[in-house]
N, C-alpha and C positions, 0 to 999 in steps of 0.2 A: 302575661309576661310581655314587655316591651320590645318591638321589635328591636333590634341593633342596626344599624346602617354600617354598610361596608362596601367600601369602593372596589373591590373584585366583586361585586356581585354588578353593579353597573358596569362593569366591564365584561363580565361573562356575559350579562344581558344584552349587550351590543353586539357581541360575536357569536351567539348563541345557536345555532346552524346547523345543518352538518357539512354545509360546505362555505361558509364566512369565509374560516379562516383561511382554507385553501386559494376559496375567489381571492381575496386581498393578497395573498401571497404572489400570486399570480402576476396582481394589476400592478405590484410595487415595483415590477420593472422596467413595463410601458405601458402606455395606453392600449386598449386592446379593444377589436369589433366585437359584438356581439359573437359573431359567428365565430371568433376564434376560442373566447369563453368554451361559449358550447361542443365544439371541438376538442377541446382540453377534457372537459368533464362528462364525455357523453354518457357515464351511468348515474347521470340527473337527468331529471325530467325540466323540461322544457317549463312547465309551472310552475316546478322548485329555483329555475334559474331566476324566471322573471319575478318571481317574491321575494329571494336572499336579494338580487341587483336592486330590488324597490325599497328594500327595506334599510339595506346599505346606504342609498340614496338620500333618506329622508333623514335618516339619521347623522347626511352631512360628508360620510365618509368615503364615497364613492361622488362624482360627477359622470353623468352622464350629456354627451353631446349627440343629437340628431343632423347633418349635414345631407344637402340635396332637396331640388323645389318636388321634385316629384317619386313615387317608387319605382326603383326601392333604394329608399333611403338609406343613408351610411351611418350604424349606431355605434357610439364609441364611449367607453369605459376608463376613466382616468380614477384616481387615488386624490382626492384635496389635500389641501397643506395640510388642514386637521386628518384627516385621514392617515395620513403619512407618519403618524407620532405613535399608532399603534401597530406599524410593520415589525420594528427590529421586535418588539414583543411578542410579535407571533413568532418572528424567525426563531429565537430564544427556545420559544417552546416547543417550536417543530426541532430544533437540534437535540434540547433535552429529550422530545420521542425516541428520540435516532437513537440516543446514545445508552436509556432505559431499555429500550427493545433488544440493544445489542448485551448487554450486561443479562439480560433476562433470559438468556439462550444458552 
């Protein structure tokens, strides 16, 4: 049988995480330190942080900037214009949570 291509699967695959969608959610309102990330999510591991942040990265949708000549350097977490087209879609879906979870009760 033929696979089928379907563009919610490349999009799931982009976000696919358990904390993506949160990190982006996050990042979409400023730039943010590393340290502050990690602050927000302290029931991730420090691993998980720096793999979802790498994997974000490479995939365009996250920027990361390093500032300072020596340690410890200033890590900082921005949202690219590409990146920025898949926020109101998560927001969307984290509303749609809200609004299931409440009807569900």
């Amino acid at each position: 049988m033929p696979v089928i291509y379907s563009p919610i699967d490349t999009f799931l695959q982009v976000i696919k995480g358990k904390y993506k969608a949160k990190i982006l959610i996050y990042l979409s309102a400023k730039q943010r330190r590393y340290s502050e990330i990690k602050r927000k999510f302290p029931q991730m591991s420090e691993r998980i942080l720096i793999k979802q942040l790498k994997e974000l990265e490479q995939q365009g949708i996250i920027s990361k900037t390093i500032t300072g000549h020596k340690p410890p350097l200033k890590v900082q977490y921005s949202i690219t214009g590409y990146g920025s087209t898949v926020c109101p879609i998560l927001k969307q879906m984290w509303f749609w949570g809200e609004q299931h979870e409440l009807q569900a009760r």
